[in-house]
N, C-alpha and C positions, 0 to 999 in steps of 0.2 A: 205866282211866286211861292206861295205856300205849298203848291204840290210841286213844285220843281225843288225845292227843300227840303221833301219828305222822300224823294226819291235818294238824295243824297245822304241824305241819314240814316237809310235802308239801304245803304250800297257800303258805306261806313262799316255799320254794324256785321255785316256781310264778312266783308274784309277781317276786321279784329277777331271775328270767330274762326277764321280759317288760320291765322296768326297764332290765336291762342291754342288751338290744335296740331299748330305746325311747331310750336313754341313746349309741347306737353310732350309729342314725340321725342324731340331731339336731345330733354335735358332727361329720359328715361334711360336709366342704368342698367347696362346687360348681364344679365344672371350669372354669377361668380361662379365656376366649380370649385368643388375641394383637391386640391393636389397634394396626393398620399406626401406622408412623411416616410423617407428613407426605414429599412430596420436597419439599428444600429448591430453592430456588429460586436459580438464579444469575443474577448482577447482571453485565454487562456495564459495564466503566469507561468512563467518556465522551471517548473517543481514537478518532479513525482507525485501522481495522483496516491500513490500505493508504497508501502514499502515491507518488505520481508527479512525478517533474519531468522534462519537457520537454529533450533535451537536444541535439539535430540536428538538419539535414533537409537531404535534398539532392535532386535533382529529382522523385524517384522514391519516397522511403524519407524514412521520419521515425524516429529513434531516442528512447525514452522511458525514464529510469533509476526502477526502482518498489525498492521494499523493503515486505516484507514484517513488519508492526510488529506484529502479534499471531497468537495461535495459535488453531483452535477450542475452543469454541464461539464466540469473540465473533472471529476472525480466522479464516485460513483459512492453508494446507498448500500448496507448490509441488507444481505448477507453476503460473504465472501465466499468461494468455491478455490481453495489449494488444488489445484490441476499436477499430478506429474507425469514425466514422462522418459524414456531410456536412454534419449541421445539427445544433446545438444539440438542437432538437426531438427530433429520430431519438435522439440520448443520451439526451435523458432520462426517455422510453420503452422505450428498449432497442428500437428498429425500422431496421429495413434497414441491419445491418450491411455497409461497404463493404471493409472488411477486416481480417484479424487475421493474431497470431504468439504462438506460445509459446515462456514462458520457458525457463529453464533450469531443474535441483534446487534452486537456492541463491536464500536467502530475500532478498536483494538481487543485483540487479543490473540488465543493460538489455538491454531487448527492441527489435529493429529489423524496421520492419512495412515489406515491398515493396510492388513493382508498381504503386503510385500514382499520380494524375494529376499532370505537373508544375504549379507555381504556383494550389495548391488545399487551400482548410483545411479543417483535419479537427477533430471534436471525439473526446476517448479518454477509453474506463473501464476498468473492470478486472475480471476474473472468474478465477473458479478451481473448478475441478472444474464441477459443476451449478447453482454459485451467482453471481448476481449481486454484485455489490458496489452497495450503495444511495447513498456516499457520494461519491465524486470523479468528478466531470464536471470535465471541464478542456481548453482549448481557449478559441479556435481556433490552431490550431499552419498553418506554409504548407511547402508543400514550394516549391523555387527555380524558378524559369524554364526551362525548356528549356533544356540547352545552357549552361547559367550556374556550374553545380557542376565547378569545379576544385581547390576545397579542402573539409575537414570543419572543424567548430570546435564542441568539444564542452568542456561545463564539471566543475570539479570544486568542488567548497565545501572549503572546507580548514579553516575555522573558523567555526562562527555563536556569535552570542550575543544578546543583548537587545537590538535597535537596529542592529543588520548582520552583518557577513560578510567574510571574507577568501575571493577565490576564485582558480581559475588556469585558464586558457583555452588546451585545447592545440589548434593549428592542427594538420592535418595533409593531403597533399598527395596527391588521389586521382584524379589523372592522370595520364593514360603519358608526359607528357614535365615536364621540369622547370619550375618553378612560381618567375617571377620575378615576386614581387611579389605579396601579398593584401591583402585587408581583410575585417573580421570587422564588419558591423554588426547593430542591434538597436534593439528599440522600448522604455525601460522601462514598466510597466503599470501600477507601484504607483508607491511616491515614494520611488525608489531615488536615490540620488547619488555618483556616483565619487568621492572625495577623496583617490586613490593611485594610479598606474597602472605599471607597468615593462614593459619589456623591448617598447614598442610606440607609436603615437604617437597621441594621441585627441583626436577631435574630437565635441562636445558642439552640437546644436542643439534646445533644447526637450527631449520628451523621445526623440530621436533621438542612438544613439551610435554610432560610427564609431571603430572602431581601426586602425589600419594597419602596418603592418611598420617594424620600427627599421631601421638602415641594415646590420645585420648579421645578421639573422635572413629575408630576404624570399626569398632564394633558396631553395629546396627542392625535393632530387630526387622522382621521383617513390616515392611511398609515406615519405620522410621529415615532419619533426613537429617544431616547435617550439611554445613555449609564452608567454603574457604572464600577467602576475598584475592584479590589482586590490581594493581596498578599497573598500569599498561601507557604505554607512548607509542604515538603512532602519528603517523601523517598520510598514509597510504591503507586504512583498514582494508582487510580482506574478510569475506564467508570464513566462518565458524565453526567447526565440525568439530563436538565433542564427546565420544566415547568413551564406558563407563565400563568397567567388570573388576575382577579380584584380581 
């Protein structure tokens, strides 16, 4: 009796080990991988990374004032590179460039391109580092006549809003001898309209404007600078092209 219960006890014990190892199996959890997270993808806002306006020229040299309105990925890092070039075409290809200048560090301001043919338009883009810029062609801009450049006349915007602009036009005098007497003209492009002018005297035919020197600002030593304002309405601005001489 006693070994026929010790066999059973041994046959028990048998059993619940194979149990509890069949038992240890089954409740073991199978090693998780990791499943990559997606890259999300970034959306670029619907803005010019870059914007240029036109702001010189004199026989040789065309000044262009750019700012730099976004940052990478969807904008780009100074320094900027003014690219020009002879035809429309060639821009907007990007082929045979006919000349360039780089900016300076700072995300606004104005690059001035030499060497130039005088009385000769150029169309300009804009690059930075190894990248083109896909979006602003702009032009045709003229450099002046031979021999024609005795003043600069360069703009500043002093206010815009919905429908125009307050701007101020500094003349300044970049001949070796003294400068009696300028005029500052310009072609508008868009459906610009002057309805204010100071400190200069203007004359309007079509869409051709003519400012001239007030009776107390026309002299100017050489390297000095005065200024006229103007009021402008617009709804359609166009490029800028302002030429300076006597």
């Amino acid at each position: 009796m006693l070994r026929t219960l010790g066999v059973v006890l041994a046959t028990t014990t048998l059993t619940l080990a194979g149990w509890a190892g069949t038992l240890t199996g089954a409740q073991a959890q199978p090693a998780l991988s990791a499943t990559p997270l997606p890259t999300p993808t970034y959306t670029c806002p619907p803005a010019l990374p870059v914007s240029g306006q036109f702001m010189s020229a004199s026989a040789t040299s065309i000044t262009v004032r750019y700012s730099m309105l976004m940052t990478p990925p969807c904008g780009y890092n100074p320094p900027m590179t003014l690219v020009l070039f002879a035809s429309r075409e060639d821009a907007t290809a990007w082929l045979n460039p006919v000349a360039s200048a780089v900016s300076g560090p700072e995300r606004q301001g104005e690059i001035t391109v030499t060497g130039l043919t005088p009385d000769s338009e150029y169309w300009y883009r804009f690059s930075a580092g190894e990248k083109h810029d896909p979006y602003v062609i702009n032009g045709p801009v003229r450099t002046l006549p031979a021999g024609s450049a005795s003043c600069r006349a360069t703009i500043t915007f002093d206010n815009r809003w919905t429908g125009g602009y307050a701007a101020t036009v500094t003349v300044r005098n970049t001949a070796e001898e003294t400068l009696n007497g300028w005029q500052v003209t310009w072609r508008w492009l868009g459906d610009e309209r002057i309805s204010a002018l100071w400190n200069g005297v203007l004359t309007i035919s079509g869409p051709d404007v003519t400012v001239r020197n007030a009776s107390w600002n026309g002299t100017l030593a050489p390297g000095g600078s005065t200024t006229f304002g103007m009021l402008v309405w617009t709804n359609a601005p166009g490029p800028l092209t302002l030429n300076c001489g006597r």
